[in-house]
N, C-alpha and C positions, 0 to 999 in steps of 0.2 A: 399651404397645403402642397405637398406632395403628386403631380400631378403624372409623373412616370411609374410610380407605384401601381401595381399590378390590380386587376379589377376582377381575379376569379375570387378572392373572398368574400367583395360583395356578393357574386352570385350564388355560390355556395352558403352566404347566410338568406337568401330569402328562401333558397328552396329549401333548405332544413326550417325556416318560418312556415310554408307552404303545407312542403311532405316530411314534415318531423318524424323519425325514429321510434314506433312506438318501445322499442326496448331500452330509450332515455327518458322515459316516465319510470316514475313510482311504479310499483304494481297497484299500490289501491289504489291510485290516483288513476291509472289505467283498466282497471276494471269499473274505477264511476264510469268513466267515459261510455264504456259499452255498454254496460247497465242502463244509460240515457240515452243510446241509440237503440234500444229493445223496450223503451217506454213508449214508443210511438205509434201504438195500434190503433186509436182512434183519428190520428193523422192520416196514417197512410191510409185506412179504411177511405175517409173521406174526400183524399184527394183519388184514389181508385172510384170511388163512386159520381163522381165531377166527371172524370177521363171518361168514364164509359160512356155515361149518357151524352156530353158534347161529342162524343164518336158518332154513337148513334143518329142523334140528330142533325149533326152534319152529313154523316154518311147519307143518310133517305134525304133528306134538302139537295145534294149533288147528286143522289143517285149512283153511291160511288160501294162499291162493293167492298173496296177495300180497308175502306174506312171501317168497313160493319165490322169484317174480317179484324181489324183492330182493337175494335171496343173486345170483343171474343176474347183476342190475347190479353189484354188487359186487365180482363175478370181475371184471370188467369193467374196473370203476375200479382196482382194484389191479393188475390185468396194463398198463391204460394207464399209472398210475403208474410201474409198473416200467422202460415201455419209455421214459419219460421220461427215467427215472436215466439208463440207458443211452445215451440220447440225451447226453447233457447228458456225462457222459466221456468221449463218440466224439470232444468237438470240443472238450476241456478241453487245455490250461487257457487262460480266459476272461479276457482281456486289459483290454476295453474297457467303460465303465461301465454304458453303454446296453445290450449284450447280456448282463448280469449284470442287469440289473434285469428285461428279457423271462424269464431264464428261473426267476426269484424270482419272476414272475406264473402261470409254468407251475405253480410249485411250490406257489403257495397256491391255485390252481384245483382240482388233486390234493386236497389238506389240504382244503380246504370241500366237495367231494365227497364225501370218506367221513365228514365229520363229519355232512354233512345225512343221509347215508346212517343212521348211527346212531341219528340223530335221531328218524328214522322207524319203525327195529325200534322203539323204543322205546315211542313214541304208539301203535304198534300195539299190541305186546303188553299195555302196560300198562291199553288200552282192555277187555282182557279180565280179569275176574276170576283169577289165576291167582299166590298169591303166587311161588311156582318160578319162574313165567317170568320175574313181575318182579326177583326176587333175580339171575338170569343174566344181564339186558337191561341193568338200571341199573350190576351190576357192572362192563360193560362201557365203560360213559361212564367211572366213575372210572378204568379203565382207561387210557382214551383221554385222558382228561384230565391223566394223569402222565406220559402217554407224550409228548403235544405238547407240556408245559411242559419235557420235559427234550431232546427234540430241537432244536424249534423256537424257543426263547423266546431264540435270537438274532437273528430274525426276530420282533418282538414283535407288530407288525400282524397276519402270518399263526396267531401263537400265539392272544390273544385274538379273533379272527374265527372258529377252529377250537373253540373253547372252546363260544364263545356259541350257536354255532351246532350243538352238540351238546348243551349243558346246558338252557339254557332252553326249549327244546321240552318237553324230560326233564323239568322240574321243572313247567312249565303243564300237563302231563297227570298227572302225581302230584296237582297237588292239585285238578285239576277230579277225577282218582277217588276222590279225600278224599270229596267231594259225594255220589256216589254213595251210594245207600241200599241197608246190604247189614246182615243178623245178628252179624256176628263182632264180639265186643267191642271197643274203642276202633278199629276198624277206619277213620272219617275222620282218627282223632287223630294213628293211625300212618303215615298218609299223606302226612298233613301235615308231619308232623316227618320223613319221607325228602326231599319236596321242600325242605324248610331244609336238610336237611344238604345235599344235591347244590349248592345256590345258596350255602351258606355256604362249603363249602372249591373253587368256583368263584371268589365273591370274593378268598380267600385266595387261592388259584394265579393271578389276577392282578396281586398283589402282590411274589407269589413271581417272574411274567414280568421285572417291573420289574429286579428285586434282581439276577437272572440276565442279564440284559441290562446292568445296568451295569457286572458283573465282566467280563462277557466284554471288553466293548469295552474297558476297564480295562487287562486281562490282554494280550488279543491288540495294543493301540495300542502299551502298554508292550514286548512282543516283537520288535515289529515296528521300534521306537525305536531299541534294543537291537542289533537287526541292521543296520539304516541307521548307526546310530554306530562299527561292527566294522566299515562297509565304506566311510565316505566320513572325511576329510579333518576336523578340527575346526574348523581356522580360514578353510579359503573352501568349505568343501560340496561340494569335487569328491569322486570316488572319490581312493580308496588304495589300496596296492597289492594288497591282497587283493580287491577289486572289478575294478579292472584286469584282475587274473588272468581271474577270470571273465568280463569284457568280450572278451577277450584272444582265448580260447577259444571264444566263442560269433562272434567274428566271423571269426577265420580257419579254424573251420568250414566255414561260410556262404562264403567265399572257395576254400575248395579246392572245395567242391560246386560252386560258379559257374565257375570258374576264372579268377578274375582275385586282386588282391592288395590286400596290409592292409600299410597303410604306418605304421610306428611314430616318430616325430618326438621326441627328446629334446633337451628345450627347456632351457635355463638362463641365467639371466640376467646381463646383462653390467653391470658397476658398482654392482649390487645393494649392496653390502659399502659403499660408501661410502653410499650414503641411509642403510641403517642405524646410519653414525658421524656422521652428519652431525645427522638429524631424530631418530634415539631409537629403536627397536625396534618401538614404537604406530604409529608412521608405516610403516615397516617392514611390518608386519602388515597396516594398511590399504594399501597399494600391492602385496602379492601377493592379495590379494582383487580389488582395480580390472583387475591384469591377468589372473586367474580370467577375470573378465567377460567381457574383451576376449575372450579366448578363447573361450569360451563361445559366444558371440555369434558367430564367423565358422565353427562349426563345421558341418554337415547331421545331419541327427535320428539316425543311423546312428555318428556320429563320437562320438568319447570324449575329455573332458577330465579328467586324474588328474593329483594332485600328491604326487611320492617323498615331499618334505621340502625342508625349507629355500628355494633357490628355483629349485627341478628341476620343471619338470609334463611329463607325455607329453601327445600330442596321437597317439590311434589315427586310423587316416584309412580306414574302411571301402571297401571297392568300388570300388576305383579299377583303371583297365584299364593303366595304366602309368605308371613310374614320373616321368615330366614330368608329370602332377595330382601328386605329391606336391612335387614342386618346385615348383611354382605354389600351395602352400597353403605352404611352407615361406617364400616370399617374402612372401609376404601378413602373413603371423605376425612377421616380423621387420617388416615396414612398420608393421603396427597396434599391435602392442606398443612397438615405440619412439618411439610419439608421448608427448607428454608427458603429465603426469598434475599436478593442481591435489586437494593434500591438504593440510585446513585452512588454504587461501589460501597453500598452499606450492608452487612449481610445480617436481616434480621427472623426472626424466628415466633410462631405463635402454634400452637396448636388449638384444635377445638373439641365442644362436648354436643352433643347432639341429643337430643330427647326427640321420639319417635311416639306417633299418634296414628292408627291405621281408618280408614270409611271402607266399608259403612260400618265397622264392628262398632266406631264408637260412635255413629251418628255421619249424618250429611251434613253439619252444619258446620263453617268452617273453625268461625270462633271458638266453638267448644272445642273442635281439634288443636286450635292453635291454644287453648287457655291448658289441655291433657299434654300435648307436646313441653312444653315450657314448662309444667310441673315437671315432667321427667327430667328435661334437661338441668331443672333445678339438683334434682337429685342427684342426676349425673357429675355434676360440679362438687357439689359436698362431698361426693365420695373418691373422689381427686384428681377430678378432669382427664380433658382427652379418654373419653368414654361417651357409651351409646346406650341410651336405656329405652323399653320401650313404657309406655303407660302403661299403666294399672289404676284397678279400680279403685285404689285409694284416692291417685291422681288426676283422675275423673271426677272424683266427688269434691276433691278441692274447686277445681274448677268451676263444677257447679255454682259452689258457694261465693266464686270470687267474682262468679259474672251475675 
């Protein structure tokens, strides 16, 4: 080992273990996260309902005003809390990255609130001689501190910030009352050894943040993988038909509520079959990815590119007020996909036929769209490719009868 070798990358990799980048997650993988810091209302109710009352009644036990004054704030922070949560599911679920990182700042504001609150019973009571109170008070950090590492420590910044800022207080008044000159037998000794243990299984449940935060991201990136793989395409990354579906659904929705239509375009490619006898299968495979693209590429943020199989893709056509916009993307598609394509300095050539199915004229349902599309597109091909038909009720009724 290397022992003149420079020691800022270890420190730079724990504190990116520590305070991780939320802009190096995932977004869903970073929206679970905050989503599981906003499920915690019967948590924090409960541990707000514990802080007041031990205020309380340590406050009237010392006769300490400021204790009472305490508990007050405390209802306080935990009712604000609360309406936090609440806030934060009125307007879920949270899309954009930027407005999940504000309301992650809501939620560690909350979290370092009641930790400094705690902080404070704490120096208080322990500033008085009183073992009781201190057995109640410090109880409650450890508390606290099981509680944040098992909620929050997928949020690891707000976990360690919640920590520190409840333990270390706790432990610099434990052992300034070590100091204290008082009769009872090892009475600094015992002081002192509470503040180790508080600082010691703090360090530990830092550790423990780490550990916790790396499965999570681990777990939730690996589910979320999982699910993108059940829903898109292996060899060009569009959707599949089970994403479609879902696409399917969520826009002729949003089309019946508006009342305009969702044009469905089933695209297939014309001469495909010979590139594949020609160049090999590889070529093949990279030429439905090139025209992926192309796709892609002339679609709006709203539109959907999915591909059945082989070399069938749908092209969904959101929002559109009549049926000439889908003829004018159906022409577009046929011009930009039958431009040529240059694979491994091979320049190969396909064009395609398109058959066209609109919702709700011919139903919401998708299969019958896609069974009306297909008949056109069948048509479309007999009558000599590279052409765009739209259904008809002939077209329809085949369908019908084929499903």
């Amino acid at each position: 080992m290397d022992r003149s070798a420079p020691t800022a990358p270890i420190a730079t990799t724990f504190r990116q273990r520590i305070f991780p980048d939320p802009a190096l997650l995932p977004l869903p993988v970073y929206r679970d996260f905050i989503d599981m810091l906003y499920s915690m209302r019967f948590p924090i109710f409960g541990s707000g309902v514990v802080f007041v009352g031990i205020c309380l009644l340590v406050g009237r036990h010392l006769g300490s005003d400021f204790l009472l004054a305490l508990a007050a704030v405390g209802a306080l922070t935990t009712f604000a809390r609360l309406a936090t949560i609440s806030a934060f599911h009125r307007v879920a679920p949270i899309l954009r990255f930027e407005e999940l990182r504000r309301w992650e700042r809501r939620y560690a504001a909350g979290n370092l609130a009641s930790a400094a609150l705690l902080a404070l019973l704490n120096v208080a009571a322990i500033a008085e001689h009183n073992p009781l109170v201190h057995l109640i008070t410090v109880s409650l950090v450890f508390g606290f501190g099981a509680g944040v590492v098992a909620r929050t420590s997928v949020r690891p910044a707000i976990c360690v910030a919640g920590l520190l800022v409840a333990t270390v207080p706790t432990v610099a008044a434990l052992a300034l009352h070590a100091a204290v000159p008082n009769a009872t037998s090892l009475h600094g000794e015992m002081f002192l050894v509470e503040a180790f243990i508080v600082a010691a299984i703090t360090g530990l449940s830092l550790q423990t943040v780490a550990h916790l935060y790396r499965s999570a991201v681990e777990h939730h990136a690996a589910r979320h993988d999982m699910a993108r793989l059940a829903r898109t395409d292996a060899l060009t990354g569009l959707s599949n038909r089970l994403l479609l579906r879902e696409q399917f659904q969520d826009r002729a929705a949003t089309a019946v509520r508006a009342k305009n239509l969702v044009a469905l375009h089933y695209l297939d490619l014309d001469g495909f079959k010979a590139v594949n006898d020609r160049h090999g299968h590889p070529a093949g495979d990279a030429l439905l990815k090139r025209v992926a693209r192309r796709l892609e590429e002339m679609i709006r943020a709203d539109d959907v590119v999915a591909r059945l199989g082989g070399d069938e893709f749908i092209v969904l056509q959101a929002g559109i007020s009549e049926e000439s916009e889908a003829e004018m993307l159906a022409r577009r598609i046929i011009r930009e996909v039958s431009k040529p394509y240059v694979i491994d300095n091979v320049s190969m050539s396909v064009s395609v036929s398109v058959g066209i199915a609109t919702a709700p004229k011919l139903g919401l349902e998708l299969e019958r769209l896609l069974g009306c599309a297909d008949a056109a597109l069948y048509r479309a091909k007999a009558g000599g490719k590279a052409r765009a038909l739209f259904c008809l009720e002939a077209d329809a009724a085949d369908a019908e009868l084929a499903a």
